[in-house]
C-alpha positions in Angstrom: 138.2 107.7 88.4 137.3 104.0 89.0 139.9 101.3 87.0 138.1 99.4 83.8 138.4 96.4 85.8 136.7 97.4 89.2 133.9 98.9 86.4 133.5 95.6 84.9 133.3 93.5 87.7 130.5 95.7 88.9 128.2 95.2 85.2 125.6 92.4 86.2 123.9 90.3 83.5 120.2 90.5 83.2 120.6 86.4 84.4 122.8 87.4 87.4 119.9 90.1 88.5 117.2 87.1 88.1 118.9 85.1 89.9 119.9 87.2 93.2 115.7 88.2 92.9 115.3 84.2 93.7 117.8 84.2 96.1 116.0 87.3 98.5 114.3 86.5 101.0 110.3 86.0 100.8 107.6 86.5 102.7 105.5 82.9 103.4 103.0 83.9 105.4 101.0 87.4 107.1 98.1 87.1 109.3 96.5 90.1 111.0 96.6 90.0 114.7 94.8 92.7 116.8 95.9 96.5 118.0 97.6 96.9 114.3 99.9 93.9 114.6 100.8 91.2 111.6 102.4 88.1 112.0 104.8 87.3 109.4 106.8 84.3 108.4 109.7 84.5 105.6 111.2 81.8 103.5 114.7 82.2 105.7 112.7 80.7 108.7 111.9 83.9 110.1 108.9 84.6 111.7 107.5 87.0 115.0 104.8 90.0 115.0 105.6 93.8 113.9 103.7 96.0 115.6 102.4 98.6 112.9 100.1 100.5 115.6 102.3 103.8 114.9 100.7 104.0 110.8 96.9 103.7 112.0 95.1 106.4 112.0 97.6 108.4 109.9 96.8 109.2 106.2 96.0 106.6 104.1 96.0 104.1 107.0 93.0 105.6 108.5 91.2 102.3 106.6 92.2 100.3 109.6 90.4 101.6 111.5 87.9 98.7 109.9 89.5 95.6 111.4 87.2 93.7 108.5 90.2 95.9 105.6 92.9 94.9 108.4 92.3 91.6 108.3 92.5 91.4 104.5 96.1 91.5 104.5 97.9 89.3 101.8 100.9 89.3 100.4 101.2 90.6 96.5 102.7 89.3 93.8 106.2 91.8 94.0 106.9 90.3 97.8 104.9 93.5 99.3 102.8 93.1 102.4 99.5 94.5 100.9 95.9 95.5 101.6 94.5 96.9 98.7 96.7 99.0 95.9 96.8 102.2 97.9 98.4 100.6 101.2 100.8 98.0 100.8 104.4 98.2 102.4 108.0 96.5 101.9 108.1 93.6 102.9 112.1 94.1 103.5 111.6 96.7 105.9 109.1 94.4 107.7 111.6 91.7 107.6 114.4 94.8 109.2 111.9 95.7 111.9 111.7 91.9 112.6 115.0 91.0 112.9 116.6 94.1 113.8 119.0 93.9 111.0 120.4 96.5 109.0 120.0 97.3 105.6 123.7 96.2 104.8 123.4 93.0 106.8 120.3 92.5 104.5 121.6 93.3 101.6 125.7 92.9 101.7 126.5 94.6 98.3 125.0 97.8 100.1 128.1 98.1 101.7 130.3 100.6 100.4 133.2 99.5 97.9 136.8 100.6 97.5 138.9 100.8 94.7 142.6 100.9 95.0 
């Protein structure tokens, strides 16, 4: 059983959720580059290819195989890396594959919490 106060201090406000969704870290920029590679740039400075060779061909990826749909990359409205509303992918897990962070150096409250 968790104490009240360890409970409480875990309740976020609606304001406190807005305002860590400004603070995350955003994509600024993806170009398509060839062989399945986008070049990204994120608001933290960031920026390098990712190689996404290993999704072409494979299920709903098989549309890359036009470079034309590659090339329409873009990034949507919700911070995804997108192509159309069938393919689209996070654009955290970009930013992971990028950096070669982890998920919990990414996102620090991920890590697990103890209560005395």
């Amino acid at each position: 059983m968790y104490p009240l106060k360890a409970f409480l201090t875990d309740v976020k406000s609606e304001s406190d959720t807005i305002h860590e969704m400004n603070e995350m870290i955003k994509p600024t920029l993806v170009q398509a580059r060839p062989n399945y590679r986008i070049y990204l740039e994120f608001s933290d400075g960031t920026k390098g290819e990712v190689d996404l060779s290993d999704l072409a061909a494979k299920s709903v990826f098989q549309d890359w195989s036009d470079y034309r749909f590659f090339k329409s990359v873009r990034i949507g409205e919700h911070r995804e890396i997108k192509w159309n509303d069938d393919i689209e992918l996070c654009a955290d897990s970009l930013y992971l594959k990028l950096t070669g962070k982890s998920p919990e150096e990414l996102f620090p409250k991920l890590r697990k919490k103890t209560y005395a």
